[in-house]
C-alpha positions in Angstrom: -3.3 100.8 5.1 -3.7 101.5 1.1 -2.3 98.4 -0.9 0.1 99.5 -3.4 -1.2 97.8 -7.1 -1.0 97.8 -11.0 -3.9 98.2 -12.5 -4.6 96.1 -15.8 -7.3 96.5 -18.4 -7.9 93.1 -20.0 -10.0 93.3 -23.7 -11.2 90.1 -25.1 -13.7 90.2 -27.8 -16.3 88.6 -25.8 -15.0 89.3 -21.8 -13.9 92.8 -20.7 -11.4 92.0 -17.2 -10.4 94.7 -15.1 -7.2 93.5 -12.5 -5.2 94.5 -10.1 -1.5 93.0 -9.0 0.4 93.2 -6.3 4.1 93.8 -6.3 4.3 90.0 -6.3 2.2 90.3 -8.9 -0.8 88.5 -7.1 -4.3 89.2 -8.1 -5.9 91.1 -5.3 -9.3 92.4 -7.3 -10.9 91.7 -10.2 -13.8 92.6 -12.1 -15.9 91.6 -15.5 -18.2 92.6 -17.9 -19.5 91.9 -21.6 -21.3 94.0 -23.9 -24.0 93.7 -26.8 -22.5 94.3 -29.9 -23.2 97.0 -32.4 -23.8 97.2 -35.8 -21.4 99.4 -38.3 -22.9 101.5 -41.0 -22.8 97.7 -43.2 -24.7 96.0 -40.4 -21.7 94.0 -39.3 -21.4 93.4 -35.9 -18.5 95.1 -33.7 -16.9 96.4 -30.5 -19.6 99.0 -28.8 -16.6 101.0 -28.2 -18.8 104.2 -26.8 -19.7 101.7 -23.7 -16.3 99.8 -23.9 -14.9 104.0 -23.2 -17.5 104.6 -20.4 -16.7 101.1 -18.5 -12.8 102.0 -18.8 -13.5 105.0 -17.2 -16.3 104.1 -14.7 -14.1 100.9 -13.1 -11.3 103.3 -12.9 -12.6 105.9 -11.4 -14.1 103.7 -9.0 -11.0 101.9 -7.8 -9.5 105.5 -7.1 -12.3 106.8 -5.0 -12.6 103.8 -2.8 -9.2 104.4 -0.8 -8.4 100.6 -0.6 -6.0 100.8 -3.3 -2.8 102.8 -4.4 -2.9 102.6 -7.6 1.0 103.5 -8.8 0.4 102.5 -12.6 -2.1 101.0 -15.0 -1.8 99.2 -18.6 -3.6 97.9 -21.1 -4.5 94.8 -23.0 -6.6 93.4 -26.0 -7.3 91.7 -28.7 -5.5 92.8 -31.9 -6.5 93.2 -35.9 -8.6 96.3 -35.0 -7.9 99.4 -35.2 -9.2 103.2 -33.9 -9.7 106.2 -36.5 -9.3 109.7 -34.6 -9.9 113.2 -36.0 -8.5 116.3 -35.0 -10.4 116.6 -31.9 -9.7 112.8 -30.6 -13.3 111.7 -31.6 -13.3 108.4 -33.9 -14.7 109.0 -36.8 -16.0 105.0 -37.5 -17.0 102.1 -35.6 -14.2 99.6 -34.7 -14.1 97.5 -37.8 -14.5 94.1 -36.9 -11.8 91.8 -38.1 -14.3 89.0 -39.2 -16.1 91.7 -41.6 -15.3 90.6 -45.3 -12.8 92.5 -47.7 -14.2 93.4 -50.9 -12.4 90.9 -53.0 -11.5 94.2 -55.4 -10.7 95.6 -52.6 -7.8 92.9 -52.1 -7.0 92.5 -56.2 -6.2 96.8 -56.1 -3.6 95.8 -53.4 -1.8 93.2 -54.8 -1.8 94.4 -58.0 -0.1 97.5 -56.9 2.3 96.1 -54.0 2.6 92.7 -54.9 3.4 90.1 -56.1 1.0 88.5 -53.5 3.0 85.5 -52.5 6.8 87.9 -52.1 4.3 90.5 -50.3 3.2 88.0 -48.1 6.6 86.8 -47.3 7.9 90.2 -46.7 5.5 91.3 -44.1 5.7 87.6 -42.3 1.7 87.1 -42.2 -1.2 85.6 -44.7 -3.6 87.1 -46.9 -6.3 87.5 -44.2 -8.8 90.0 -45.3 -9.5 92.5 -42.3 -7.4 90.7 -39.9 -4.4 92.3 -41.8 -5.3 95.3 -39.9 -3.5 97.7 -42.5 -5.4 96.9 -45.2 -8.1 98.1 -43.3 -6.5 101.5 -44.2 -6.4 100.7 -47.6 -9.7 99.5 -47.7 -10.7 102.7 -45.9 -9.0 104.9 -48.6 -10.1 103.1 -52.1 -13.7 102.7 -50.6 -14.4 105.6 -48.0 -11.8 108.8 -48.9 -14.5 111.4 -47.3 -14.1 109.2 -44.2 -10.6 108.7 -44.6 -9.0 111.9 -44.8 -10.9 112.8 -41.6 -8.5 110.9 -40.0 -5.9 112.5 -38.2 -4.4 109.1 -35.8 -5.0 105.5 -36.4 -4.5 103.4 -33.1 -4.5 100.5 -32.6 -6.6 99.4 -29.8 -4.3 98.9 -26.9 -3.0 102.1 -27.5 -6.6 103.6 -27.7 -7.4 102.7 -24.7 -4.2 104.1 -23.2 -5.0 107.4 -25.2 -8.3 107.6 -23.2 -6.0 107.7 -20.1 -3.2 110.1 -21.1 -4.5 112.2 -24.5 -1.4 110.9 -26.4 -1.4 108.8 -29.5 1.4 106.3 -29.7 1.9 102.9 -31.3 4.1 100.1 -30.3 5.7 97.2 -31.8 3.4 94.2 -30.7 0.6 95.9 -32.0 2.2 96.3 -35.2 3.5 92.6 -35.5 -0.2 91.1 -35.2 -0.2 90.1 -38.6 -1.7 93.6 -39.7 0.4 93.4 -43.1 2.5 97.3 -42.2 5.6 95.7 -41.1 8.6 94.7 -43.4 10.4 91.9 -41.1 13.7 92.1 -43.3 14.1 96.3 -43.6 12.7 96.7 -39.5 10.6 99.4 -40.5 7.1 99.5 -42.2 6.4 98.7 -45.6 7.2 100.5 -48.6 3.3 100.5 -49.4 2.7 102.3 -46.2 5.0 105.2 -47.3 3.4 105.3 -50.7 0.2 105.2 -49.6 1.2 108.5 -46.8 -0.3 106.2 -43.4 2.7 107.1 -42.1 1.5 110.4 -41.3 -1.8 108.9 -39.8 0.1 106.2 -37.7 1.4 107.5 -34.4 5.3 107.7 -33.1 6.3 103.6 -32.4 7.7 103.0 -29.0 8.6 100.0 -26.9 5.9 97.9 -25.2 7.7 98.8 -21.7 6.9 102.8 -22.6 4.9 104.3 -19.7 4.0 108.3 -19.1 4.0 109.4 -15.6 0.8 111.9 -15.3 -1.1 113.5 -12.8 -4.4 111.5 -13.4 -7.3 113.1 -11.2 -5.3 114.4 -8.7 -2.9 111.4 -8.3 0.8 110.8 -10.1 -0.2 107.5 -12.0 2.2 105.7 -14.5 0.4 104.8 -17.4 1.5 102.3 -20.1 1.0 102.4 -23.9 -0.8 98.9 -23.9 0.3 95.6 -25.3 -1.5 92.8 -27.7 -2.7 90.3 -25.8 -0.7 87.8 -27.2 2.2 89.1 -26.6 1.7 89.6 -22.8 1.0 86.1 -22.4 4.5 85.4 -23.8 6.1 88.6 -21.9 6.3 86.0 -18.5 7.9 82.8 -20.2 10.7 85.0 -21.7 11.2 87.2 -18.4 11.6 83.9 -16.7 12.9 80.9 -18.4 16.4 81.2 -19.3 16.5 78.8 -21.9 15.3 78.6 -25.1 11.3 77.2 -25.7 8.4 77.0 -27.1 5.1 77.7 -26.4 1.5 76.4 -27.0 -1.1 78.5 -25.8 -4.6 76.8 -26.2 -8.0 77.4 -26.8 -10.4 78.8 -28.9 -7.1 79.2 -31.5 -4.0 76.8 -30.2 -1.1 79.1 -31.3 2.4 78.1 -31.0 5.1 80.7 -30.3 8.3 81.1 -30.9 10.5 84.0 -29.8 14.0 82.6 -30.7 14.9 83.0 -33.8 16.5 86.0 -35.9 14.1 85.8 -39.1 10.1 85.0 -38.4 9.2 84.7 -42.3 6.9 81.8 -43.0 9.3 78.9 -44.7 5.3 78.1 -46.6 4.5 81.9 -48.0 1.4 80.4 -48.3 0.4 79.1 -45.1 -2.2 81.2 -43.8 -1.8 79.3 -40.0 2.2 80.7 -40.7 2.2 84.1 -39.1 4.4 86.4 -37.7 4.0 88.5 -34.0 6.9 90.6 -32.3 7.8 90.7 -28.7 8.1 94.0 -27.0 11.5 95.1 -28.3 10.0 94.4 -31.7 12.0 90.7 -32.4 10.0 88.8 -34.3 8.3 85.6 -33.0 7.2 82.9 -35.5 3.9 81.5 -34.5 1.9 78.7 -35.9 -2.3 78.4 -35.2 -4.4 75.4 -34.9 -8.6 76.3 -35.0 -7.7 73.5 -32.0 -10.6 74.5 -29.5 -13.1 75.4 -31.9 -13.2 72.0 -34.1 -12.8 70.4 -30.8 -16.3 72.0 -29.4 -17.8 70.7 -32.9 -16.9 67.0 -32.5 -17.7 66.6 -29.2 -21.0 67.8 -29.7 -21.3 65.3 -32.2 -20.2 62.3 -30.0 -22.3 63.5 -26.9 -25.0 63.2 -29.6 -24.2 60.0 -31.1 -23.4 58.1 -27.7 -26.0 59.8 -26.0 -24.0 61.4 -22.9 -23.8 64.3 -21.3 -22.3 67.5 -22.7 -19.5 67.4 -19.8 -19.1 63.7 -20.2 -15.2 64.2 -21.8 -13.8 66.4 -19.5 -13.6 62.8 -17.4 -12.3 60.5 -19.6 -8.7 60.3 -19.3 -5.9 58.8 -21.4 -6.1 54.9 -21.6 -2.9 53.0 -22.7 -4.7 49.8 -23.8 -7.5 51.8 -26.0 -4.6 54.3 -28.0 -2.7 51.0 -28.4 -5.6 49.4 -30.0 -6.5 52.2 -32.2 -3.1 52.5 -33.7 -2.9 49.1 -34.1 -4.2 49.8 -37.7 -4.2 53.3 -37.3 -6.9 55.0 -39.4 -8.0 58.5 -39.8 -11.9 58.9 -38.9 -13.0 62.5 -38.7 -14.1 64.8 -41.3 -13.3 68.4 -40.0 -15.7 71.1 -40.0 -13.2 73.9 -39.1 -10.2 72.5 -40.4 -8.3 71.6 -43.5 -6.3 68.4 -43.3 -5.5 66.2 -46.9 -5.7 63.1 -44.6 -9.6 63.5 -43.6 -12.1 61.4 -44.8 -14.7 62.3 -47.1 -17.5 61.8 -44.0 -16.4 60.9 -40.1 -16.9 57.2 -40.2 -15.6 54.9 -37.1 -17.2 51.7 -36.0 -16.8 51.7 -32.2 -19.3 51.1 -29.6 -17.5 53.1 -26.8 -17.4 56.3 -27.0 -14.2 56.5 -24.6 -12.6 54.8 -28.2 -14.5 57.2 -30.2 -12.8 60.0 -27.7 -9.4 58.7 -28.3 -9.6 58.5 -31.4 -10.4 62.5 -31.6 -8.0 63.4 -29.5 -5.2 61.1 -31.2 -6.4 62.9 -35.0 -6.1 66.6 -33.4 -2.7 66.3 -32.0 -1.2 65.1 -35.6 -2.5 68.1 -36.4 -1.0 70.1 -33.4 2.3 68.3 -33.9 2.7 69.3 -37.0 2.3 73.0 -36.0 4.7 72.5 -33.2 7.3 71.3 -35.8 6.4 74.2 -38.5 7.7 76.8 -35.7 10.0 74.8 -34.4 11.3 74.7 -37.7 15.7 74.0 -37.8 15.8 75.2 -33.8 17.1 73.4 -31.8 15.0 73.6 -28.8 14.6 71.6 -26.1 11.3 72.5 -24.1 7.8 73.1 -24.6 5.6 74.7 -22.4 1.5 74.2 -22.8 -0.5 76.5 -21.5 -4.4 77.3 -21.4 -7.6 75.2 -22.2 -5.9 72.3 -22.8 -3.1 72.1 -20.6 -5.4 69.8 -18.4 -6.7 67.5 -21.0 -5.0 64.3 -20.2 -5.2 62.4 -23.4 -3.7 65.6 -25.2 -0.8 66.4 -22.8 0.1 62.6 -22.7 -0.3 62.5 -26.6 2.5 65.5 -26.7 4.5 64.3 -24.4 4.5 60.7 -26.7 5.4 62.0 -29.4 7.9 65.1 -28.6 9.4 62.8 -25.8 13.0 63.8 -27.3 11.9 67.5 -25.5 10.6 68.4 -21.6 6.6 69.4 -21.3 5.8 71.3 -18.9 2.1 72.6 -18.6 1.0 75.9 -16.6 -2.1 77.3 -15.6 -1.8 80.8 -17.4 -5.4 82.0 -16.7 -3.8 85.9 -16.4 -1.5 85.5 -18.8 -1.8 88.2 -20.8 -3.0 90.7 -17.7 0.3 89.8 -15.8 2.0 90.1 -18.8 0.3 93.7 -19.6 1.7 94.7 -15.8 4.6 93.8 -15.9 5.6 95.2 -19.2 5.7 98.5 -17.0 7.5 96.5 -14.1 11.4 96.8 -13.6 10.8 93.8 -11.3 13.0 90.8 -12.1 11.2 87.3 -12.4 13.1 84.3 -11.3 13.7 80.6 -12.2 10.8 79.8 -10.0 8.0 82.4 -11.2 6.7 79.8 -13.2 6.2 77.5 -10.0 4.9 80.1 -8.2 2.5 81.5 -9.8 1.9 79.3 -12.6 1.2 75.9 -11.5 4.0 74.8 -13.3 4.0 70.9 -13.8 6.1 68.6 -15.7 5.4 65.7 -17.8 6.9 62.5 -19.0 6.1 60.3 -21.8 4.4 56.9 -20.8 6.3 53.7 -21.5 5.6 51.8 -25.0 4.4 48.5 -24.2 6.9 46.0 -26.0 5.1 42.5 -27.1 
């Protein structure tokens, strides 16, 4: 007997995951791949999106023709910032811009001298001047600097919705997608941007629908539901908010640490300026404030560093846990030590500096210096709310020294960590679902786990 599944796309920038759910949402299959990148017409690397097409299809296919499954729908996620230039006849007419490729600095001084000032601009659209990870200046940059190109275009998509285009032929754009920092969206008006109007992308961007959109099509024979895709994001968040009743917050970590905040009417910045201030939207197109933390990254540096120094092994700190006597001693005379390589902090040193022998102190004191810095963004979107629980989830959420560290100093809130490894793939199938999630979803399939602060010593 066929078991009935959802069938989930999920597009990193590095790992390509294909899943599929059962009604419980249970993984029953999975599959992954990576690809070389390309070069665009600047040499800057970027998505092979030809290969990216052919995998889609090729999995797909596949998981049709074997009979073991009965696949009754299929969405999408990814990565956002990037967007998909169509002509008449569906084809794209560039590469897939890579975010990380620089924007012409008069490129950027055009656009705010027309639609700013740059600061109320900023504000406005509830993200940071960010080059090409505003997405929509990548349509401005694409006009001013490439109007043979541009004019060709008859649909810019996003990419989740690209890749649900492949599927059902139909260009469409939802809110998520929109609220990834991409600079289109006026947060105050709900609509786009007066400079999208004047600059007539409204014609090139697609009709916006709701996250939970799905078209029911006869796909190769078979009546398939297919969904309009999601940001990645997002879908990690879409579980929390189907589940937990209550107000929260929540830090998902890794490469980036973000910190999200669904709960609360206007997602402006309170510091215009801040470019780890940003704005995303959930799937009904609320905003959600969310703070970021180059967290992982900076990590991988330092510990590199103190493997080398100390001369250990490379996985050497993944068994060090949290010591009560050593965090005591360093805050004693508490001091900060590390000069960051990825991040900006106006209490770092000039040069990392710290005179310990052990590199379990030198550890601690690492960890103790990187959540300051997470606290902080916990508190910036947090801002005036008055919320009461926090909820860690991915590369970190079994670091002991940085759960305990949290739990220390927000022990006026509950912690819970969860091991979110399909976060945004669940999230992705059930924005199609009109299943209900319960109190205990989190327990379930999460590995929910709470946390208490340790006891302060008293001499």
């Amino acid at each position: 007997m066929m078991k009935t599944v959802t069938a989930v796309f999920d597009i990193g920038k590095t790992n390509k995951k294909f899943f599929l759910f059962d009604k419980n949402f249970k993984e029953v299959h999975k599959e992954y791949i990576s690809f070389e990148e390309i070069c665009d017409e600047d040499g800057h690397p970027t998505e092979n999106l030809p290969e990216l097409q052919k995998w889609l299809k090729n999995v797909f296919h596949s998981i049709l023709e074997s009979k073991k499954f009965n696949v009754k729908a299929i969405n999408f996620s990814t990565y956002g910032a990037s967007l998909v230039h169509l002509d008449a006849s569906g084809t794209p007419v560039t590469p897939l811009y890579n975010y990380t490729k620089p924007l012409p600095e008069h490129v950027r001084t055009s656009f705010f001298k027309k639609y700013g000032p740059r600061e109320q601009f900023l504000s406005t659209t509830g993200c940071a001047d960010l080059g090409m990870l505003n997405s929509g200046i990548q349509l401005y940059w694409l006009k001013q600097t490439k109007p043979e190109v541009f004019h060709r275009i008859k649909y810019a998509l996003h990419l989740p919705q690209y890749l649900s285009y492949i599927f059902t032929g139909i260009p469409l754009t939802e809110y998520t997608s929109i609220g990834c920092h991409t600079a289109l969206w006026d947060y105050s008006k709900k609509d786009y941007h007066e400079w999208v109007y004047k600059e007539q992308l409204n014609k090139i961007l697609p009709p916006i629908v709701s996250a939970e959109t799905s078209t029911n099509m006869n796909y190769n024979g078979k009546r398939i539901r297919i969904g309009v895709g999601i940001h990645d994001s997002s879908a990690a968040l879409l579980p929390y908010v189907r589940s937990i009743k209550k107000k929260f917050i929540l830090v998902s970590t890794g490469t980036w640490s973000i910190v999200f905040n669904p709960f609360i009417e206007n997602a402006l910045p309170s510091n215009k300026d801040h470019k780890d201030t940003i704005n995303y939207m959930r799937i009904s197109g609320k905003p959600v404030k969310a703070t970021r933390l180059f967290l992982g990254n900076e990590y991988k540096i330092q510990v590199a560093k103190l493997d080398k120094h100390f001369g250990v092994k490379d996985s050497y700190h993944r068994s060090i846990k949290f010591d009560y006597d050593i965090y005591f001693e360093l805050i004693q005379d508490f001091e900060y030590c590390f000069k960051w390589d990825s991040l900006e902090d106006n209490n770092m040193p000039a040069k990392t500096y710290f005179s310990y022998d052990k590199y379990e102190h030198a550890y601690h004191q690492l960890m103790i210096e990187l959540v300051l810095l997470q606290v902080k963004c916990i508190k910036e979107a947090l801002g005036d709310n008055n919320i009461a629980h926090i909820y860690i989830d991915g590369g970190f959420s079994d670091n002991d020294i940085y759960i305990k560290l949290l739990s220390h100093y927000f022990r006026d809130k509950r912690l819970s960590t969860t091991n979110a490894s399909l976060g945004s793939a669940l999230g992705a199938a059930m924005a199609i679902s009109d299943t209900k999630l319960n109190s205990k979803f989190l327990k379930e399939n999460y590995a929910l786990k709470k946390h208490v602060p340790f006891i302060v010593k008293v001499l």
